[in-house]
KOLLOSE-679626 format. One record per residue (C-alpha): residue in one letter; y, x, z. Coordinates in steps of 0.2 Angstrom, whole numbers, plus 5000, padded with zeros to 4 digits. Each point is the difference from the previous one (the first is absolute). Last residue first. Layout:
BEGIN
A / Y / X / Z
...
END
This chain:
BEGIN
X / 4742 / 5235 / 4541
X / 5004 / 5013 / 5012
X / 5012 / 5008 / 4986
X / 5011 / 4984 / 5002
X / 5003 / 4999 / 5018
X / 5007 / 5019 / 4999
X / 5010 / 4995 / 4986
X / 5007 / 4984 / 5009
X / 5003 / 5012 / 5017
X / 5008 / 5016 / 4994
X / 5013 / 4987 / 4988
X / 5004 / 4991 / 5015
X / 5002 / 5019 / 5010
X / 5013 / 5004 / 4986
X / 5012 / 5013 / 5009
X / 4998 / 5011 / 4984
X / 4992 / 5016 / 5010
X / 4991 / 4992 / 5011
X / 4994 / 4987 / 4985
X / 4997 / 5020 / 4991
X / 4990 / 5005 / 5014
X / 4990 / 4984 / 5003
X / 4995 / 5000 / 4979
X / 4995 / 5018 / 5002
X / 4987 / 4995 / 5014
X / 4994 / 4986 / 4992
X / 4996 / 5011 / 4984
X / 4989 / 5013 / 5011
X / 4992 / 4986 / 5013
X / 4984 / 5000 / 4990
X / 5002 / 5016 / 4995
X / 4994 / 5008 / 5019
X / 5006 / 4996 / 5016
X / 5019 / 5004 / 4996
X / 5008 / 5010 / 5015
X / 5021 / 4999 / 5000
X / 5002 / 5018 / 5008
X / 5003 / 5008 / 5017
X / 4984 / 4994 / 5008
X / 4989 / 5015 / 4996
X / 4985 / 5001 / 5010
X / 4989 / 4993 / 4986
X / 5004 / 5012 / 4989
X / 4985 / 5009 / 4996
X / 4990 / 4983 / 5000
X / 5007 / 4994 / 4983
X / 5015 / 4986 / 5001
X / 5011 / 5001 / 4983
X / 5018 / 5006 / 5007
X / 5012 / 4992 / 4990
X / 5017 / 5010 / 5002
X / 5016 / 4994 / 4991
X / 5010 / 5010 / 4989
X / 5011 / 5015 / 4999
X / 4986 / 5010 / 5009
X / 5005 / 5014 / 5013
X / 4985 / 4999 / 5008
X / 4989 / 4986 / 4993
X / 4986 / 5015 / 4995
X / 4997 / 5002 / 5020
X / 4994 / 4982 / 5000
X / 4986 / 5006 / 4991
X / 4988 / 4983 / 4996
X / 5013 / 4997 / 4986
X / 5008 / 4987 / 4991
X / 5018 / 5005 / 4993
X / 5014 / 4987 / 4997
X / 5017 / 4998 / 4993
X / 4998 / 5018 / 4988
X / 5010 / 5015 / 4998
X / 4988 / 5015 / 5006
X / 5002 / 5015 / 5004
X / 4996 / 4994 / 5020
X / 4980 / 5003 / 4993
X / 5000 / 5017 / 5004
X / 4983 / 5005 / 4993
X / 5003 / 4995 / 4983
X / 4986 / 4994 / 4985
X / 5008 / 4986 / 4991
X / 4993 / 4988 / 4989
X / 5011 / 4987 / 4990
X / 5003 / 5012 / 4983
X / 4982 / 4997 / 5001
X / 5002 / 4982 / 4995
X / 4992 / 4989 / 5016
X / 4992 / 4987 / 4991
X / 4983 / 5009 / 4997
X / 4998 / 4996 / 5019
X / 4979 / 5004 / 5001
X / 4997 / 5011 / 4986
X / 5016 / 5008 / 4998
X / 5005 / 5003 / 5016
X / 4983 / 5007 / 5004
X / 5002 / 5012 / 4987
X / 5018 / 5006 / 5006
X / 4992 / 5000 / 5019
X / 4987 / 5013 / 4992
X / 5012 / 5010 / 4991
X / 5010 / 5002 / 5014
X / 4989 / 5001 / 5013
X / 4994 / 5019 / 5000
X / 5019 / 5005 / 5005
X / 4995 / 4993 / 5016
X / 5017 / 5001 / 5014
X / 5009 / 4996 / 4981
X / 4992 / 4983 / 5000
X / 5013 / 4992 / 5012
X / 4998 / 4985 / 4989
X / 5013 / 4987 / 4995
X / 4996 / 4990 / 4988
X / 5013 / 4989 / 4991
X / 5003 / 4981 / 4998
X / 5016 / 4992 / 4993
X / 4996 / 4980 / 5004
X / 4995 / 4985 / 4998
X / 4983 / 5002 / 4989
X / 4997 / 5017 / 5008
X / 5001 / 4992 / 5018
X / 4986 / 4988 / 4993
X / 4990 / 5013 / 4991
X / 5002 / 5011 / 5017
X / 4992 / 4986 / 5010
X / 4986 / 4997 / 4991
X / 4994 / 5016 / 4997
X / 5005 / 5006 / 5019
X / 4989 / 4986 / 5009
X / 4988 / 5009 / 5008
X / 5005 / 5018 / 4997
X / 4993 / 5008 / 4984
X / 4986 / 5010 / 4999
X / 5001 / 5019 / 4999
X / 4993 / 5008 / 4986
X / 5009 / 5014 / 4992
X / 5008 / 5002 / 5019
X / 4985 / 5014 / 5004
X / 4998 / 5007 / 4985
X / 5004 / 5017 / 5000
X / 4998 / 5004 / 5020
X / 5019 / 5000 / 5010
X / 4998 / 4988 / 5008
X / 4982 / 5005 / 5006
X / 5007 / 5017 / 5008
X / 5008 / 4990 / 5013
X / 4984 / 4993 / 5006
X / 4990 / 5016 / 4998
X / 5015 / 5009 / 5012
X / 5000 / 4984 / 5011
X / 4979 / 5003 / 5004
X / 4996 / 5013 / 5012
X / 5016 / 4994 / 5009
X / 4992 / 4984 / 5005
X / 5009 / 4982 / 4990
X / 5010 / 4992 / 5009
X / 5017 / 5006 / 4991
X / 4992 / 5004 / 4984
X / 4997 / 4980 / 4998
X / 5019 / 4996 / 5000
X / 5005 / 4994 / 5019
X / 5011 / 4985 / 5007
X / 4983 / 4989 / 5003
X / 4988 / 5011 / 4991
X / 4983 / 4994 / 5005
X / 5002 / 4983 / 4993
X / 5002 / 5008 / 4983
X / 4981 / 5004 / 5003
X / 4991 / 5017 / 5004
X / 4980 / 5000 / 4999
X / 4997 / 5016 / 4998
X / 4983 / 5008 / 4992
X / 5013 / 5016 / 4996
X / 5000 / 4999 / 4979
X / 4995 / 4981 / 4998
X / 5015 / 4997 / 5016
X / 5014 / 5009 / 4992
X / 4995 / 4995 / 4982
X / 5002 / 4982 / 5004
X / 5014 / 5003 / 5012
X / 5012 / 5008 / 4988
X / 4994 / 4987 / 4987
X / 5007 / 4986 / 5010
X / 5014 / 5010 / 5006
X / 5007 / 5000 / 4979
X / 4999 / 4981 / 4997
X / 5012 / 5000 / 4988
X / 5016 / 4990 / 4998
X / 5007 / 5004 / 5017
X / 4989 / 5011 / 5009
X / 5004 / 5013 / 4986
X / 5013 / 4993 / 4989
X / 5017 / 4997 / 5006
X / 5009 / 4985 / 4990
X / 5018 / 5001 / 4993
X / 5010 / 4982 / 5001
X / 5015 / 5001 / 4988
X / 5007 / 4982 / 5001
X / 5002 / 4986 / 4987
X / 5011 / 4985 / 5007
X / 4989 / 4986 / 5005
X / 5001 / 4987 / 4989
X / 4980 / 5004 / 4992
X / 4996 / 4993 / 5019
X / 4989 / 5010 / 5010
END
């Protein structure tokens, strides 16, 4: 996006977002049962919703295990796309991290290591996510876009595939072009949509 473009508060959902969080999920789900469970298995569904009843109490328990969000890889293409957003705009996080009060710490760390460009004064744990005063939020929870002042992204994850409510961004690739449709939508500029749009495919 061009360095013209007014600066705008974009706050950015972690888990499934930034880090690969359903990746580890279903690593240690399928090394601890002798699964073989796959994202395309949950078509509309998180991984406790498939999975057999002898095992959603372990799954659940997981999230809440020390450790478990200390080392979670990042999203392919997050890195790179949050340093551009940060470069252009006001980025926070925005993480419902209070459901695991075990993961502040750890998401803090990870912050710092992999996005040490985010100031800490930029991270906020919240469950209701409406709270908050910004111009966009990416999210794979469209629920967390009730009430919100902003704009709703919804970064595509296969828990919410069936929900067609919300602009859908197919992972970061398409984050920045997104934003930049909404705000020509927004301005009336389709010329200006379509020039910067041909420009970045260069």
């Amino acid at each position: 996006m061009s360095k013209t473009h007014e600066t705008l508060r974009i706050a950015v959902d972690m888990d499934e977002v930034i880090t690969d969080t359903l990746g580890k999920q279903l690593r240690l789900y399928n090394q601890r049962c002798g699964t073989s469970a796959s994202r395309s298995d949950l078509h509309g569904n998180n991984l406790v919703d498939i999975a057999p009843t002898s095992h959603k109490e372990w799954l659940v328990s997981m999230l809440y295990e020390p450790g478990f969000f200390a080392d979670l890889e990042p999203m392919p293409g997050s890195l790179g796309g949050m340093e551009r957003l940060c470069a252009q705009h006001d980025v926070f996080i925005a993480s419902a991290a209070t459901q695991f009060p075990n993961s502040f710490n750890e998401k803090i760390a990870w912050l710092k290591l992999y996005l040490p460009q985010i100031p800490l004064d930029h991270i906020i744990f919240c469950g209701d996510k409406s709270i908050l005063n910004v111009d966009y939020l990416i999210d794979d929870s469209a629920y967390h876009f009730k009430g919100l002042r902003g704009v709703g992204l919804l970064f595509d994850a296969p828990h919410n595939r069936k929900n067609h409510e919300h602009f859908r961004v197919y992972g970061w690739a398409e984050v920045e072009n997104a934003i930049a449709l909404h705000e020509a939508r927004k301005s009336g500029d389709r010329l200006g949509l379509y020039e910067e749009l041909e420009l970045s495919a260069q």
